[in-house]
C-alpha positions as CSV (number, residue, x, y, z in Angstrom):
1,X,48.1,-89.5,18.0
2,X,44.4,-90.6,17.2
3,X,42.0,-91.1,20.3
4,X,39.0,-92.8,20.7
5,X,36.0,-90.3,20.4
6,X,33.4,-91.0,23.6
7,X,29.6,-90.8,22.9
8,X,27.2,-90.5,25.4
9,X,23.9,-92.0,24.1
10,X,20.4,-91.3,26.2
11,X,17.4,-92.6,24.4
12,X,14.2,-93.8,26.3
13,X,13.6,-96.3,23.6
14,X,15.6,-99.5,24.0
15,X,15.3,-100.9,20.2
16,X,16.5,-97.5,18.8
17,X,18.9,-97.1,21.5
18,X,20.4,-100.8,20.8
19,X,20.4,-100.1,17.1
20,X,22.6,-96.7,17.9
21,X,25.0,-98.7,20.2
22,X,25.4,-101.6,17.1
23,X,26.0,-98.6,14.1
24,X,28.2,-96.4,16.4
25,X,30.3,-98.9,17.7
26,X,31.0,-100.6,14.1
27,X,32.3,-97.1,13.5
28,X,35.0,-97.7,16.1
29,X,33.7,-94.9,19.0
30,X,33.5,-95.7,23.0
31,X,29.9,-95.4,23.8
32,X,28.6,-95.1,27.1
33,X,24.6,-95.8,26.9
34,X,21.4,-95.3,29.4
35,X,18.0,-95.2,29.2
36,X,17.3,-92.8,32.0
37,X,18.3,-88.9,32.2
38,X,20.1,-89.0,36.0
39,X,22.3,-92.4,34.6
40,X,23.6,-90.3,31.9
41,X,23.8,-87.4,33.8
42,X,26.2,-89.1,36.6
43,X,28.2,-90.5,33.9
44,X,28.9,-87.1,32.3
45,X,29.9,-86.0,35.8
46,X,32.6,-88.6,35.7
47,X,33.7,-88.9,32.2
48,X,34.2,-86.2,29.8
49,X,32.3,-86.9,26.4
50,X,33.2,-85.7,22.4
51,X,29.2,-85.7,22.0
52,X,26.0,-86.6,23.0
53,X,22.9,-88.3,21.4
54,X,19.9,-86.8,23.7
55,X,16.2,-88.1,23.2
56,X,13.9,-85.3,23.5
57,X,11.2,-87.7,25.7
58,X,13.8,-89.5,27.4
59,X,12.0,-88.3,30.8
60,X,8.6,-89.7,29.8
61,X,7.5,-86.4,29.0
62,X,8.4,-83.7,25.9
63,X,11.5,-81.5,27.9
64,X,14.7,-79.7,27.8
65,X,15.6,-80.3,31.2
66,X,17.8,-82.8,30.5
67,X,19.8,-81.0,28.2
68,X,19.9,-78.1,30.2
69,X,22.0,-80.3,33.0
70,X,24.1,-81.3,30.6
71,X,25.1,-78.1,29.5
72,X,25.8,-77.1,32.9
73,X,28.0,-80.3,33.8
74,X,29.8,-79.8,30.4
75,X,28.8,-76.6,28.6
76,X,31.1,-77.4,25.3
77,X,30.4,-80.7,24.6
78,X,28.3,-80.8,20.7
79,X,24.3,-82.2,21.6
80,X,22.4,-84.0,19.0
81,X,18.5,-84.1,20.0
82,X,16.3,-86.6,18.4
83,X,13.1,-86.1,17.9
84,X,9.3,-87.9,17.4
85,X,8.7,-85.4,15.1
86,X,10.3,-82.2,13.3
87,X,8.4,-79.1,14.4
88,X,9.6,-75.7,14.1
89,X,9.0,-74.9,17.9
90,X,11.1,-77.5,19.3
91,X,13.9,-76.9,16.7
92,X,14.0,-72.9,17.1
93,X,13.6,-73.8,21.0
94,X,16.9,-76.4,20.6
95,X,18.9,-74.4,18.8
96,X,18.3,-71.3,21.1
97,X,19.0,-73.9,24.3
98,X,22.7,-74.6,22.8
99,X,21.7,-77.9,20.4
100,X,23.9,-78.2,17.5
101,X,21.0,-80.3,15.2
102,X,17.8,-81.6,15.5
103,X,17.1,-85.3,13.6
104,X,14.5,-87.3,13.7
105,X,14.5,-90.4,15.9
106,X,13.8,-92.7,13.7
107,X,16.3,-92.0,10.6
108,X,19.2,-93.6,12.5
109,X,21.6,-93.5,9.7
110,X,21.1,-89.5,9.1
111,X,21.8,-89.7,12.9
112,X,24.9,-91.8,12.8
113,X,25.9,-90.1,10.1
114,X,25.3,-86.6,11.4
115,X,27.5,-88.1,14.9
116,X,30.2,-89.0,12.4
117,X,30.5,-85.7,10.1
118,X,30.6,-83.8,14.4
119,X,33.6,-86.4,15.5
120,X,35.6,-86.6,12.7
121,X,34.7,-83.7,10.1
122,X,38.2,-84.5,8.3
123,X,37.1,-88.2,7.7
124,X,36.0,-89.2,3.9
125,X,32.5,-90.9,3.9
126,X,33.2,-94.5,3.3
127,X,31.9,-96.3,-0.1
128,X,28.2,-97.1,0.2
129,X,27.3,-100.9,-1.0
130,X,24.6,-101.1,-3.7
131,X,22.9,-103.7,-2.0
132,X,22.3,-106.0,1.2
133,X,21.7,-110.4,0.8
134,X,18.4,-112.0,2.0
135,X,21.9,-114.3,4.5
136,X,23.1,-111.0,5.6
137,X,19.7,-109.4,7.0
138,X,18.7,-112.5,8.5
139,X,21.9,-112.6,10.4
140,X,21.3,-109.1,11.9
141,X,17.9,-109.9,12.6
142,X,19.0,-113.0,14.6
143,X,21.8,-111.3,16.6
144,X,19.0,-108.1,17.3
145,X,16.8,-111.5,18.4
146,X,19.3,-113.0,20.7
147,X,20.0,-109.9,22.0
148,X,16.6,-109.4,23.1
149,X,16.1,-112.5,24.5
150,X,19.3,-111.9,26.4
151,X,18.0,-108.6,27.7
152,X,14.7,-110.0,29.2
153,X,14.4,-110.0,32.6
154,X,17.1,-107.6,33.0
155,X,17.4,-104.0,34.7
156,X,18.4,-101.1,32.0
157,X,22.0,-100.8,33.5
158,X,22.7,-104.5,32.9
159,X,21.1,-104.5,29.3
160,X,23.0,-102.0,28.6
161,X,26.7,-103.7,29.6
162,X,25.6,-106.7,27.7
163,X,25.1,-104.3,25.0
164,X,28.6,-102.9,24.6
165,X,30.3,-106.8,25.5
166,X,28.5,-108.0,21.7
167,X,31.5,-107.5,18.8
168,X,30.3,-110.1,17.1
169,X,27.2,-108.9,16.6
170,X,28.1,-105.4,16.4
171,X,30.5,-106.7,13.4
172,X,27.1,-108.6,12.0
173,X,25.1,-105.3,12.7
174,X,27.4,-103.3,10.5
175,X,26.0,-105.0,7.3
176,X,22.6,-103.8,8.3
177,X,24.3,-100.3,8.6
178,X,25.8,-100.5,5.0
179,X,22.5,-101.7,3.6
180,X,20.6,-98.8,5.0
181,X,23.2,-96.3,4.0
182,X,22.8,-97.4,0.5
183,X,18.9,-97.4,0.8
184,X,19.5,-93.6,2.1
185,X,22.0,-92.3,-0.5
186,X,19.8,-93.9,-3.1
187,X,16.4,-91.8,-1.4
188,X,18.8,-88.8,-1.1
189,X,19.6,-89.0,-4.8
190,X,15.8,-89.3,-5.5
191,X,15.0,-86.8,-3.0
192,X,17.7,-84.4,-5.2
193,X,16.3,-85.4,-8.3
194,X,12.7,-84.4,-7.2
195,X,13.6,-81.5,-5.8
196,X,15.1,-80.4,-8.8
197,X,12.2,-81.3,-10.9
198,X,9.5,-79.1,-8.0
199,X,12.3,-76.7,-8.7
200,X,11.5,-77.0,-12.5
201,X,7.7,-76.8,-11.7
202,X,7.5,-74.3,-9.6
203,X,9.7,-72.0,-11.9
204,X,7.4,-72.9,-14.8
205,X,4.7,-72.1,-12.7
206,X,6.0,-68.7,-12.0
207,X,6.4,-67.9,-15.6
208,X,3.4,-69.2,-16.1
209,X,1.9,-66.6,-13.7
210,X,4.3,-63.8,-14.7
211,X,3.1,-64.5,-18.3
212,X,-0.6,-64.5,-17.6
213,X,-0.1,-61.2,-16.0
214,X,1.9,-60.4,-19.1
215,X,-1.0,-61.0,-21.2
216,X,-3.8,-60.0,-18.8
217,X,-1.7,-56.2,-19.4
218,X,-1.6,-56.9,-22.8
219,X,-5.6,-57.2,-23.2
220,X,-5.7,-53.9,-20.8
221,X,-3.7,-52.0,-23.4
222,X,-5.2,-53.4,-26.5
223,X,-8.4,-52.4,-25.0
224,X,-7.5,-49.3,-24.3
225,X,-5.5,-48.9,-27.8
226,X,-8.7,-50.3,-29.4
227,X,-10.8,-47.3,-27.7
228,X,-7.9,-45.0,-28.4
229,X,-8.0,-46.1,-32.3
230,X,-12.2,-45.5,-32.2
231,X,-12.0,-41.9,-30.8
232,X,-9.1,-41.4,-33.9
233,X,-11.7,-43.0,-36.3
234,X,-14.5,-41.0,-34.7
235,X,-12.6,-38.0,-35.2
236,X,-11.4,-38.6,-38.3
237,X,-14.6,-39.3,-39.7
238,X,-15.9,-36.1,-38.1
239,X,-13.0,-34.1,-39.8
240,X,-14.0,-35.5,-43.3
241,X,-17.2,-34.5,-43.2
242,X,-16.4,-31.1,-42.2
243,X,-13.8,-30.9,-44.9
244,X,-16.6,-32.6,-47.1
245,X,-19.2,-29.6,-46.2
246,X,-16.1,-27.0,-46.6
247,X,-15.8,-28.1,-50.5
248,X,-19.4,-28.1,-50.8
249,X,-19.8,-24.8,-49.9
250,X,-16.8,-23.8,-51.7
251,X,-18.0,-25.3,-55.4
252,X,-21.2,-23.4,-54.2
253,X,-19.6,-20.1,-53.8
254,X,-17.9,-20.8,-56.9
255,X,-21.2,-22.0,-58.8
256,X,-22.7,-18.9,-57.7
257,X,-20.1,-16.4,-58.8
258,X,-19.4,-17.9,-62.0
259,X,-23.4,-18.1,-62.4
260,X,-23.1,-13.9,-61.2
261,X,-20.5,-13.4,-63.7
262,X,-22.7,-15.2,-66.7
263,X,-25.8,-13.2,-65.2
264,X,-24.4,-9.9,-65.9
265,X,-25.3,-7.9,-69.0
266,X,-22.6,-7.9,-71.9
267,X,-24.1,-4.3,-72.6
268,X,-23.1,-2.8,-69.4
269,X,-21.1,-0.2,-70.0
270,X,-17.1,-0.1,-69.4
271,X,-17.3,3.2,-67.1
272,X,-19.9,1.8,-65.2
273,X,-17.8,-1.3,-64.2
274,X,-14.9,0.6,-63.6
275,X,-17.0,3.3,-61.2
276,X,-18.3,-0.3,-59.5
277,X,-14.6,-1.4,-59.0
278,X,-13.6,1.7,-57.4
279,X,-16.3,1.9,-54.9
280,X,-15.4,-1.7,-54.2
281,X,-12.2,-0.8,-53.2
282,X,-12.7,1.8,-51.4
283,X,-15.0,0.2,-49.6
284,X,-11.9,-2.4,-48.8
285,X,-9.7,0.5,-48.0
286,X,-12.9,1.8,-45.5
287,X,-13.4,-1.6,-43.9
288,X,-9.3,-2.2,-43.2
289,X,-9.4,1.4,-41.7
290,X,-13.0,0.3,-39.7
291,X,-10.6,-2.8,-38.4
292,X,-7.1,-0.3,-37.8
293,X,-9.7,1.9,-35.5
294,X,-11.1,-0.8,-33.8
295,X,-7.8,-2.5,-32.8
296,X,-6.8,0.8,-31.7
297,X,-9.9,1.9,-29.7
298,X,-9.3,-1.7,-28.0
299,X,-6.3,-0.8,-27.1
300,X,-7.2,2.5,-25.5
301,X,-10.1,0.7,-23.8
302,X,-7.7,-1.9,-22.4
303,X,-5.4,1.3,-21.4
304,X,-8.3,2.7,-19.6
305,X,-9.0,-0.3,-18.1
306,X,-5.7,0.0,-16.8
307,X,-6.0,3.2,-16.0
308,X,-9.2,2.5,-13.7
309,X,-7.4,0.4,-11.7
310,X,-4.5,1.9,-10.8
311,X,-6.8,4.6,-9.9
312,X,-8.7,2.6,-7.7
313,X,-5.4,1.6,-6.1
314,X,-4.6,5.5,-5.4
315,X,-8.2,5.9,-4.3
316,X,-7.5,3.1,-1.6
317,X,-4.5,4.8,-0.9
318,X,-6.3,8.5,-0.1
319,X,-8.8,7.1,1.6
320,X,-6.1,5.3,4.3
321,X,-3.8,8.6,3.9
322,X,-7.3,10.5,5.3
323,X,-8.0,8.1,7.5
324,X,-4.6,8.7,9.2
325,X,-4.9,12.5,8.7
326,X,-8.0,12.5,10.9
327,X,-6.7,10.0,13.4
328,X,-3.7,12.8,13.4
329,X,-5.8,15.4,13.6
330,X,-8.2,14.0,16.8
331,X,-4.6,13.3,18.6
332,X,-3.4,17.0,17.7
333,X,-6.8,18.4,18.9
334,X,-6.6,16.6,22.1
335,X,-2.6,17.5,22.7
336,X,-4.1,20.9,21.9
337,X,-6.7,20.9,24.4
338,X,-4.5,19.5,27.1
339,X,-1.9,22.3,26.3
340,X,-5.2,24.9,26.5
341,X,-6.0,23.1,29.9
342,X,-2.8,23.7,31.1
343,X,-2.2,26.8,29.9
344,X,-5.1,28.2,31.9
345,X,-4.3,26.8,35.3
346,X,-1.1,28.3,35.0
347,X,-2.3,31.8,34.2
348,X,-4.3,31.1,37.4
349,X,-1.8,30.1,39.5
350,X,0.7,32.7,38.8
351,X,-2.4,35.9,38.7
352,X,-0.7,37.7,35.6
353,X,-2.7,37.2,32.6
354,X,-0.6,40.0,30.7
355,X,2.9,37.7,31.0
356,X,3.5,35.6,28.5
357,X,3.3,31.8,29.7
358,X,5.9,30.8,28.1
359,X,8.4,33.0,29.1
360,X,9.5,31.5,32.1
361,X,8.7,27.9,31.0
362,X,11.2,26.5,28.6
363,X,9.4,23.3,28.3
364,X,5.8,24.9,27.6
365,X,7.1,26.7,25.0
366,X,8.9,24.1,23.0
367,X,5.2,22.4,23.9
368,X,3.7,24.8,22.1
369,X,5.9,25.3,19.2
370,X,5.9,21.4,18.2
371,X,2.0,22.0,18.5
372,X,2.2,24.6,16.1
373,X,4.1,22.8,13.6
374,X,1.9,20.0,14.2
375,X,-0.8,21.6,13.2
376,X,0.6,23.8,9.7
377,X,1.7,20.4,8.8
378,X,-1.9,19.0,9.6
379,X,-3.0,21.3,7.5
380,X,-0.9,21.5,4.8
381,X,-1.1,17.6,4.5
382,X,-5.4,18.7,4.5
383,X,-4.9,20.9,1.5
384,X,-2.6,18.6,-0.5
385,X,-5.0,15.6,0.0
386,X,-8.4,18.4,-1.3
387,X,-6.0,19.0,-4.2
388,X,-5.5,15.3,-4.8
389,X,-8.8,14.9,-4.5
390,X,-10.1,17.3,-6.7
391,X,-7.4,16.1,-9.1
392,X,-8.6,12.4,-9.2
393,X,-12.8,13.6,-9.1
394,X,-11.7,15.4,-12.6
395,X,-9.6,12.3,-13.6
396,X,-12.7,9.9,-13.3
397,X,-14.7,12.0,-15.3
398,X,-11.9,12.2,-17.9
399,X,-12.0,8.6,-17.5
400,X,-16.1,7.9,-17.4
401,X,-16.1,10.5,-20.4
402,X,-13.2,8.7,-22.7
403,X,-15.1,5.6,-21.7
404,X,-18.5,6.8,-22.6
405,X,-16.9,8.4,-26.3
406,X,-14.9,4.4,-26.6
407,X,-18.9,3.2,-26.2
408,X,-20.3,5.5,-29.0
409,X,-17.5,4.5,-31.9
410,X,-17.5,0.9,-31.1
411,X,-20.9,1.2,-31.3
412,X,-21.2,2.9,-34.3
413,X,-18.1,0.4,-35.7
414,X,-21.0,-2.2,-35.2
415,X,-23.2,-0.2,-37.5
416,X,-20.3,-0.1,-39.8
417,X,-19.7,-3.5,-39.6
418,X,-23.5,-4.6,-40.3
419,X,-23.9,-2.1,-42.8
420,X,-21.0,-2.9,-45.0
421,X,-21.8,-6.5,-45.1
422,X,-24.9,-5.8,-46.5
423,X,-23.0,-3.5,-49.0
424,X,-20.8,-6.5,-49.5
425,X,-23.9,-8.7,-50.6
426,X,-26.1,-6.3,-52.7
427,X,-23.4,-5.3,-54.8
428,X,-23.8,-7.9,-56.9
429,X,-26.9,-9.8,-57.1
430,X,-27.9,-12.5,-59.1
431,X,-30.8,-10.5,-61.0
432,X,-28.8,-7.1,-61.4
433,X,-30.0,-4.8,-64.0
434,X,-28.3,-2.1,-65.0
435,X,-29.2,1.3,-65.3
436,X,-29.2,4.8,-64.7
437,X,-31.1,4.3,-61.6
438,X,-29.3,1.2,-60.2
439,X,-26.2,3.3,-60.5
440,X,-27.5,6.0,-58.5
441,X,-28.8,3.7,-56.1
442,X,-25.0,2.1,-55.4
443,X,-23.5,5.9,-55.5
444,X,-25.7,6.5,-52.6
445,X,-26.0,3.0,-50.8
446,X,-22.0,3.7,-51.0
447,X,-21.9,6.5,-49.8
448,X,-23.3,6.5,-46.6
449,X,-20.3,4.8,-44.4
450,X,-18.1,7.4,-45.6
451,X,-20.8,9.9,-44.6
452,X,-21.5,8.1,-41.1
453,X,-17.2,7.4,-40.5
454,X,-16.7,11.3,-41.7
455,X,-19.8,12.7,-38.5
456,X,-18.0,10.4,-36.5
457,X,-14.8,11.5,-36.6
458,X,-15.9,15.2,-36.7
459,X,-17.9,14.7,-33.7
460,X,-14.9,13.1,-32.2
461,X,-12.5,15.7,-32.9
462,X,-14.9,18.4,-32.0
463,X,-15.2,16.4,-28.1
464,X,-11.6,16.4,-28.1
């Protein structure tokens, strides 16, 4: 069974309000419609309404009150509030106060349309006309004429009956509704169709943006790849010139020995050479044995080093041991004094200095005997730490001594060192002559570190 849905319409504004009453009641709904909040409001005491079209100045003034009422006199009942204009205030506000949507005032068909998709949500839309005639339009603008001619004079309660007693030209008024339905769906296809193309836009836009940033990154890391590439050039160039001066010097070195070996005598004789070669290579075998004691003396010196501070740690140590030896040894001397003390005033008390006081005092006597041991401990503890004391005085001058002897042959290794590389270079000059007396002068030159390395390690055994 189908009913006729009831719509109570309160608008301030009679034209719009007149134009609501023609589309609505085309669409086949019982309208009740008043220009004043308390008219509406006493007819929604008395009838019960499907929904409500609510003007939000119907009072004279921008307010909520009158929906408020109406949500107390029927609290289910769907409210559509039209507005002068959308703002976000007075929509959030609605919507909070129980509205179920918020159109503007003056796009009736989104209204009458919005009224239709509330009442019947099952209903198909129905076919939209493509366009109006010039003979229809001047019809509805005749009957919306007549009707306010009619309306002159008149209260708003009477306008309003007169308004719901006009089929005909509610049936005239329809045509105007189908015109401006088509005029909407054609704006709403527009109104798609731009908003797909600022879609379009504003996603270009962002790739635009997303690839500016793209290539504002891009320059960053050339830059820094083109600063990275002129340190590698920077350094590359550097390494060829070093590598540059290293073959220099090497054709040099090799200039000079091959100008050595074409400066030398053919005469010289073959022992000679082979005397020369032999003190060469012992020199070799002296300077690898130099090297073995140096690594080896560097690793007694780091032993000693070690050595030292471990010491240091068991000085640190004695020095806190004797520190609570002598903090013993003041408590002891004071126990002792206190036992003395006592000791006295008993002898006093009891007038017989020849007994024994502590023969008739257990607890004196075990007094005494901890005091006793106390005190051989105290001193046993006293000896041990002079011993350990004595024993790490001789240690540091082991120590300073091995320290001092590590100085001397490092020091002497220096001599070594300079003095076999000035061997190493006068060997072979480039104006050698030889001779009976150049010989000679070699033998001794060559002589001397084995000489020096031979006191060295005599002198060394002999401190050992």
């Amino acid at each position: 069974m189908n009913l006729v849905k009831k719509l109570l319409i309160a608008h301030g504004d009679q034209k719009i309000r007149r134009r609501l009453v023609l589309f609505l009641a085309a669409a086949g709904y019982d309208l009740r419609a008043f220009g004043t909040a308390e008219a509406a409001l006493e007819s929604a005491r008395n009838e019960w309404f499907d929904l409500a079209l609510v003007d939000y100045e119907l009072s004279g003034a921008r307010d909520f009150s009158p929906i408020e009422a109406l949500k107390k006199i029927q609290p289910t009942v769907p409210i559509i509030l039209c507005v002068q204009k959308l703002e976000l205030p007075v929509i959030v506000k609605g919507i909070r106060m129980g509205v179920t949507d918020v159109l503007a005032r003056d796009n009736l068909v989104s209204v009458v349309r919005r009224a239709a998709a509330l009442l019947n949500p099952n209903r198909p839309e129905p076919a939209e006309r493509d366009s109006v005639t010039a003979d229809e339009m001047a019809e509805v603008e005749a009957v919306l004429d007549r009707i306010t001619g009619r309306g002159a004079g008149q209260n708003p309660d009477a306008c309003d009956h007169a308004e719901n007693d006009l089929p005909s030209e509610l049936l005239r008024g329809a045509k105007e509704r189908a015109m401006l339905e088509a005029k909407n769906a054609r704006l709403e296809i527009e109104k798609a169709a731009l908003e797909a193309e600022l879609k379009t836009l504003l996603s270009q836009i962002d790739d635009s943006s997303h690839l500016e940033a793209d290539f504002a990154d891009l320059g960053s890391q050339r830059e820094i790849a083109s600063a990275a590439q002129a340190a590698i050039d920077e350094k590359a160039r550097k390494l060829a010139e070093i590598r540059g001066e290293i073959a220099r010097e090497r054709l040099a070195l090799e200039e000079q020995r091959i100008r050595a070996a074409a400066d030398q005598p053919e005469g010289t004789p073959a022992k000679e050479r082979t005397e020369l070669a032999a003190w060469r290579a012992r020199l070799e075998q002296e300077d690898d044995r130099i090297r073995a004691e140096a690594a080896r003396l560097q690793h007694e010196s780091n032993q000693i080093a070690q050595e030292r501070r471990r010491w240091h740690d068991d000085l640190d140590q004695l020095r806190e041991q004797e520190t609570n030896l002598r903090d013993y040894e003041t408590r002891l001397r004071q126990v002792q004094a206190q036992l003395e003390a006592d000791r006295v005033l008993w002898f006093s008390a009891r007038n017989s200095p020849s007994r024994s006081p502590f023969v008739d005092d257990p607890l004196l006597k075990e007094a005494w005997q901890k005091l006793q041991r106390a005190s051989e401990l105290l001193e046993a503890e006293r000896a041990n730490f002079c011993d350990e004391k004595l024993a790490f005085a001789e240690y540091e001058v082991l120590v300073r001594h091995r320290e001092e002897k590590a100085r001397e042959v490092t020091l002497k290794n220096d001599g070594l060192n300079k003095l076999q590389t000035s061997l190493s270079s006068s060997l072979v000059p480039a104006d050698v002559s030889v001779g009976a007396a150049t010989i000679s002068a070699v033998k001794s030159i060559s002589r001397a570190p084995f000489d020096m390395a031979k006191a060295v390690f005599s002198g060394k055994k002999t401190g050992e």
